[in-house]
C-alpha positions as CSV (number, residue, x, y, z in Angstrom):
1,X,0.0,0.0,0.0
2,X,2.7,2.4,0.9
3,X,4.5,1.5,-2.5
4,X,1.0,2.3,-4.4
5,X,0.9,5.9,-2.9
6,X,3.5,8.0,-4.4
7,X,2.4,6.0,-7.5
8,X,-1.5,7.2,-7.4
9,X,-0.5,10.9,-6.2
10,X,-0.5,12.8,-9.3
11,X,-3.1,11.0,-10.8
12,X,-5.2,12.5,-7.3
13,X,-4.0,15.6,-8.6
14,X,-4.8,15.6,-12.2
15,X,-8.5,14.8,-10.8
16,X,-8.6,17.9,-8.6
17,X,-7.8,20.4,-10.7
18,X,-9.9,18.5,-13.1
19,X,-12.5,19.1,-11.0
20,X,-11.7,22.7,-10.7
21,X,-11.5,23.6,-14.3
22,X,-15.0,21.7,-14.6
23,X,-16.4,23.6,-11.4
24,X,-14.9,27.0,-13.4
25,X,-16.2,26.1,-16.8
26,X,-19.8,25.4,-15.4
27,X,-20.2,28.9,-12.9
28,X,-19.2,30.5,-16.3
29,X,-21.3,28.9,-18.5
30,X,-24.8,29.6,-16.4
31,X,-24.0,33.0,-16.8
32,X,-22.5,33.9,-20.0
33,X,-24.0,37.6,-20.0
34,X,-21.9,38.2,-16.5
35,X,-18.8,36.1,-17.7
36,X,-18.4,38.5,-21.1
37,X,-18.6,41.8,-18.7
38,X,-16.2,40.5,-16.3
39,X,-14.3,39.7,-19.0
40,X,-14.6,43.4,-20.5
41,X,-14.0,44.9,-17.3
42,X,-10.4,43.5,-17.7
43,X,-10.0,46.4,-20.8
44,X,-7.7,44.0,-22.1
45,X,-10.3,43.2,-25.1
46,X,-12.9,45.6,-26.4
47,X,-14.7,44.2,-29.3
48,X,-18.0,42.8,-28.3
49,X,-17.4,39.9,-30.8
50,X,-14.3,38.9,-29.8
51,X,-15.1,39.4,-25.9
52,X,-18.2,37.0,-26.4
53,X,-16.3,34.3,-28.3
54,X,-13.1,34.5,-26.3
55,X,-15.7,33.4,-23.4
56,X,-17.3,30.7,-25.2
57,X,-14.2,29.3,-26.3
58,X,-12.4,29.6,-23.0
59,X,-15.8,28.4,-21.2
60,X,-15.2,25.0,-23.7
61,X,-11.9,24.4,-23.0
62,X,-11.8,24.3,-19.4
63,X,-14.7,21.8,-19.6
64,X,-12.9,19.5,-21.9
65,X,-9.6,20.0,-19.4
66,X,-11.3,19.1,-16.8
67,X,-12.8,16.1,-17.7
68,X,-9.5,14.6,-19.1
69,X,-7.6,15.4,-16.2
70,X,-10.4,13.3,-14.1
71,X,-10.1,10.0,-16.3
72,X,-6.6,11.1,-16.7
73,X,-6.2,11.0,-20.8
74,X,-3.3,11.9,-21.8
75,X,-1.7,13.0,-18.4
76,X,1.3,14.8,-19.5
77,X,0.1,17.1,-22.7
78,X,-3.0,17.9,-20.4
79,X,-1.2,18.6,-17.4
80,X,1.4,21.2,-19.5
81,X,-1.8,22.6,-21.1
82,X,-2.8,23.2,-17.7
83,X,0.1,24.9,-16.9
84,X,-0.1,27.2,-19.5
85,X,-3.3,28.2,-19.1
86,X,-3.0,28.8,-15.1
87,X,0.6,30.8,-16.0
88,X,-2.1,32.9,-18.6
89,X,-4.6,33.8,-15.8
90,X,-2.4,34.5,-13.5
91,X,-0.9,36.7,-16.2
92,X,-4.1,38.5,-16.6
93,X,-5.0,38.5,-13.0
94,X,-1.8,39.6,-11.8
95,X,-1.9,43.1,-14.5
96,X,-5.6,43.8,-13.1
97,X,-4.2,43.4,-9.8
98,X,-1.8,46.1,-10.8
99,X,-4.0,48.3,-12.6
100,X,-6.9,47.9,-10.2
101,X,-9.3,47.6,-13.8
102,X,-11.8,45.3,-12.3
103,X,-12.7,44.2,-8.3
104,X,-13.9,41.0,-9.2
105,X,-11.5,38.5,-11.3
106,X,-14.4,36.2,-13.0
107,X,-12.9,33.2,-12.6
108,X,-16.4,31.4,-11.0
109,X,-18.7,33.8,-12.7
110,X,-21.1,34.4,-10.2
111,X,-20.6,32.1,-7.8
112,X,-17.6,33.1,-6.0
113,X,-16.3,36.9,-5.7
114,X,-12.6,36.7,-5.8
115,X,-10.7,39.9,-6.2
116,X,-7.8,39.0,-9.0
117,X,-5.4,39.7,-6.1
118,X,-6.3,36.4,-4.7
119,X,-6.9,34.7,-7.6
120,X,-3.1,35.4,-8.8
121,X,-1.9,34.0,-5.6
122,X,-4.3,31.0,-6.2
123,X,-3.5,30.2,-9.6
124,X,0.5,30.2,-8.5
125,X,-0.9,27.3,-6.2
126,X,-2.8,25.8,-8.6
127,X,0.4,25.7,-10.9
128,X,2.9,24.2,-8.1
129,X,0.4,21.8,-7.7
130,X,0.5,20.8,-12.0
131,X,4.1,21.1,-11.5
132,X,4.4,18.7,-8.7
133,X,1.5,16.5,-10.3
134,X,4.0,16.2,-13.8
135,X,7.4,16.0,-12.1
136,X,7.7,12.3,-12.5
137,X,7.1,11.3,-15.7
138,X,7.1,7.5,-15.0
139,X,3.9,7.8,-12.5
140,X,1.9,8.9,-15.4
141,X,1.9,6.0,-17.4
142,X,-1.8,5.6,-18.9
143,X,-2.9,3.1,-21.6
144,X,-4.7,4.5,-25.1
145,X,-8.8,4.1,-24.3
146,X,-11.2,5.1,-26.8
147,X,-13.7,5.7,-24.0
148,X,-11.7,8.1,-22.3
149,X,-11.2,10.3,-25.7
150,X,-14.5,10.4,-26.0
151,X,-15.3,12.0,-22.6
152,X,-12.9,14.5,-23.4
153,X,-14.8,15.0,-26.7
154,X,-18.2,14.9,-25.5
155,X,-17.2,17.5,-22.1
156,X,-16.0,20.0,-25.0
157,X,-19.2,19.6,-26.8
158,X,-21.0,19.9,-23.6
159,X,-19.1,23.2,-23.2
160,X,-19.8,24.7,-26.1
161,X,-23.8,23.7,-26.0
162,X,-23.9,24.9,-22.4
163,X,-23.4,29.0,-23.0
164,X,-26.4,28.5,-25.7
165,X,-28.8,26.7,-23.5
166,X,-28.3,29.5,-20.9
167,X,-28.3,32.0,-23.4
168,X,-25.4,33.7,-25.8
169,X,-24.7,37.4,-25.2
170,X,-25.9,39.5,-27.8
171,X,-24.4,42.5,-28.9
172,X,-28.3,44.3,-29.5
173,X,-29.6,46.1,-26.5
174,X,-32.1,45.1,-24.2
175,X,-34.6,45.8,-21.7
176,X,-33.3,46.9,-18.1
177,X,-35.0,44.5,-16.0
178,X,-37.0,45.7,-12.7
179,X,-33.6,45.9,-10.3
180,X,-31.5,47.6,-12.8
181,X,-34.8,50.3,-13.4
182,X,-35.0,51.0,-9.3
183,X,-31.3,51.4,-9.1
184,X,-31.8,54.0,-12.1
185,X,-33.9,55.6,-9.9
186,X,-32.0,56.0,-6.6
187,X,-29.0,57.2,-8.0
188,X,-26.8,59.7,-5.6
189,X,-24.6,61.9,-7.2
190,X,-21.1,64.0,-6.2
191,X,-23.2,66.3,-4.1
192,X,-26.8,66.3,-2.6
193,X,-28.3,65.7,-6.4
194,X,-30.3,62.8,-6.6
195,X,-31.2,61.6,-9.9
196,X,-34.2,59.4,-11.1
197,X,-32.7,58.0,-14.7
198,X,-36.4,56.4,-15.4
199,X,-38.0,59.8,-15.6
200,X,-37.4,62.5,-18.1
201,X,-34.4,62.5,-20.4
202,X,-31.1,62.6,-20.3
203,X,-27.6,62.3,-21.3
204,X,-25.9,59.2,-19.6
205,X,-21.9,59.2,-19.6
206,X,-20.6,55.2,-18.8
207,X,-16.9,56.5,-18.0
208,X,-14.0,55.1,-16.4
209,X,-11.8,57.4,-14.4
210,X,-8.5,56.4,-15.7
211,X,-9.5,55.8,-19.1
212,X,-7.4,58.7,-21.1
213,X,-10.0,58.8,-23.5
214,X,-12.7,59.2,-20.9
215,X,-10.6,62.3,-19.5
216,X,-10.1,64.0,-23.0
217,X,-13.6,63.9,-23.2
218,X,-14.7,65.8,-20.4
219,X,-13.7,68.6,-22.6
220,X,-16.3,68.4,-24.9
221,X,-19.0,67.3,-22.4
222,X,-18.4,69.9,-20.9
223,X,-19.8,72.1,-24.1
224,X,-22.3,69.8,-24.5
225,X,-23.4,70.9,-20.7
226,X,-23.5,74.5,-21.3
227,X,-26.4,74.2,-23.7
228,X,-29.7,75.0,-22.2
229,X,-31.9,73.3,-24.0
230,X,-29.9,70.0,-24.6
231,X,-30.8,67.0,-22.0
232,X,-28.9,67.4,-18.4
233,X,-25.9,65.4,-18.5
234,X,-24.8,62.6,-15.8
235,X,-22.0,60.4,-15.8
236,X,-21.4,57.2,-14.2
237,X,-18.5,55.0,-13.2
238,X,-17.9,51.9,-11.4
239,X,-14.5,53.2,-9.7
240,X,-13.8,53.8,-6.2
241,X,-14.8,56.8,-4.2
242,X,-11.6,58.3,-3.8
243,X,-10.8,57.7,-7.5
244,X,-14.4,59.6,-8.3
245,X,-13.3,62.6,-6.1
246,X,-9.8,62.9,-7.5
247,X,-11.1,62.5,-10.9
248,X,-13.7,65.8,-10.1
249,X,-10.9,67.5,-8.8
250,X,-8.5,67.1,-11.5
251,X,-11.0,67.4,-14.6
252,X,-13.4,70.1,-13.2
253,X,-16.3,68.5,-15.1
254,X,-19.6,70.9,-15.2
255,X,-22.0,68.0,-14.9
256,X,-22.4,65.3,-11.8
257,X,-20.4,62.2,-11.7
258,X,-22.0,59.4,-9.4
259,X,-20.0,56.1,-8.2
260,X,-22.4,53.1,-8.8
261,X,-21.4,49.1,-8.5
262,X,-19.8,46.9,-11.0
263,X,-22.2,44.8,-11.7
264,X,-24.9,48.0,-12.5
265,X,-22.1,49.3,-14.0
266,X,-21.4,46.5,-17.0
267,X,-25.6,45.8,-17.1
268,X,-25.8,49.7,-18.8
269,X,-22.4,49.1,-20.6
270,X,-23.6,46.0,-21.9
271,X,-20.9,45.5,-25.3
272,X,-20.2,48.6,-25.5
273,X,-16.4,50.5,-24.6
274,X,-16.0,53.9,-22.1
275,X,-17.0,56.5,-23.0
276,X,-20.1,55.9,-23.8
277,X,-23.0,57.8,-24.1
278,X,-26.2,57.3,-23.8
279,X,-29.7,59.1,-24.7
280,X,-31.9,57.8,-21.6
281,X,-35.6,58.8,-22.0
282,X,-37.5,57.6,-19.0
283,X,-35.4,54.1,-18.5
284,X,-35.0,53.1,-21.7
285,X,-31.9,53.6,-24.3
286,X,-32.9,55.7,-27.1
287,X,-29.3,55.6,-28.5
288,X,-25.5,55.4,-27.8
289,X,-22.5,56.7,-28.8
290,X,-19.2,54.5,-28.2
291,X,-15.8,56.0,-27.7
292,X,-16.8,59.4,-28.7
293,X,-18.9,62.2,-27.8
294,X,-21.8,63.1,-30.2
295,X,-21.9,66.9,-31.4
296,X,-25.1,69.2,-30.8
297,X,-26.8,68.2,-33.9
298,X,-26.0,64.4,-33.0
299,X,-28.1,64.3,-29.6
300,X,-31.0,66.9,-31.5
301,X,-31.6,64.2,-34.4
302,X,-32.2,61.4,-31.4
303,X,-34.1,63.5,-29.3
304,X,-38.0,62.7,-28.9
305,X,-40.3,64.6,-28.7
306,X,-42.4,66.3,-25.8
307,X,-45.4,65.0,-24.5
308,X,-48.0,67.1,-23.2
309,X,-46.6,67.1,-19.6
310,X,-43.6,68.4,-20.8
311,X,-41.5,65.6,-20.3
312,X,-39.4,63.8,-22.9
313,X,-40.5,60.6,-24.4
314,X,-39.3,57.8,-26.7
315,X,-40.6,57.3,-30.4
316,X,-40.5,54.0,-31.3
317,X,-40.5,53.6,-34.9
């Protein structure tokens, strides 16, 4: 028995971070919407496109991994694929640890918040762990099985059928469900403003306070502000407090700047990239403008018109 041990060790490990990956592949997968903005929040990829099929894909893989490390098929080129894609995330998770881009790392969707700070520290486990699991090449003998191929197979497929069933994210916008809307509606500004987004019109800035581009454009914004008869202006960012209050400091923007949470944050976003602005007419998006700030005549052409209560309203066409 004690002979038997060392011998059935890294096949122990393989199984465990088998499980992991499939544990990781599945909190992704029942949530692809939240998976593609956590991905986004990263900065690191900004096409919508790309974003939602780097999570499919990635979302497929791990699945796959997962499963051959549990029946153990083909120990050594799975175990180095492993270890390249745990030295990858703790790439990624290491530079948002740096950059502070996002506060939550994505790496269980929903299920578990993990700030990439611990995350990079976990994956450098995870990694000794493949290391130690592929050190000895004679302990991971394994004999060819058709069976076992075909789990690997099938878990991939599984993968890739399981972001559809829960729903792809699309890249058209959609209704703001009932949580979102009240959020809209409680909103507390720099200052004693508070603003009710679901009423009324107005021009909704999705920023990011160190975003360069997001800074040169407070320039222009502020024109935008100045005229009168133009929709009131409010932007919005999913950074810190103290980020928020240098950024007013620094830029001196005329219009109010409020601090809301990540997850509100990347639900207005949706697939779109900071800045972006938004025509809001009571809750709903009448248009947006990515990465650039419309001119005068822009916003008038999108405008609706007034209802008899003098409040702006959508015109669905």
């Amino acid at each position: 028995m004690t002979t038997k041990w060392p011998i059935l060790v890294p096949r122990l490990l393989a199984a465990a971070l088998g499980l992991f990956f499939v544990a990781a592949s599945l909190s992704k997968a029942v949530d692809v919407e939240l998976f593609v903005r956590q991905i986004k929040a990263y900065g690191i990829i900004s096409d919508g496109t790309l974003v939602a099929l780097t999570a499919w894909g990635l979302i497929a893989v791990e699945c796959a991994l997962g499963v051959g490390l549990i029946v153990f098929y083909r120990p050594r080129l799975l175990l180095g694929v492993a270890a390249g894609l745990l030295l990858f995330f703790w790439a990624i998770t290491s530079w948002a640890w740096w950059t502070g881009s996002t506060e939550n790392c994505g790496c269980f969707g929903g299920w578990l918040d993990r700030t990439p700070g611990e995350e990079a520290v976990e994956n450098v486990v995870l990694l000794l762990v493949t290391l130690f699991a592929a050190r000895r090449p004679g302990h991971l003998k394994w004999q060819p099985s058709r069976a076992r191929a075909w789990a690997v197979l099938a878990a991939g497929l599984v993968g890739l059928a399981l972001p559809v069933a829960s729903g792809l994210p699309t890249l058209k916008a959609k209704p703001f469900n009932s949580e979102v809307k009240t959020a809209l509606s409680q909103l507390a500004l720099h200052g004693p403003q508070i603003v009710d987004l679901t009423r009324g019109t107005h021009l909704v800035v999705l920023m990011s306070t160190d975003c360069l581009h997001c800074q040169e454009a407070v320039f222009d914004l502020n024109e935008l502000a100045m005229i009168p008869d133009l929709p009131p202006i409010v932007a919005l960012c999913a950074n810190a407090e103290c980020e928020c209050e240098m950024f007013v400091e620094e830029s001196q923007p005329d219009f109010p700047i409020g601090c809301v949470t990540e997850s509100l944050f990347f639900e207005l976003l949706g697939h779109g990239d900071v800045p972006r602005i938004v025509l809001f007419s009571n809750g709903d998006v009448i248009h947006a403008w990515d990465e650039t700030v419309p001119n005068e005549e822009m916003i008038r052409a999108s405008l609706p018109l007034l209802d008899g209560e003098d409040h702006l309203q959508a015109v669905h066409q």
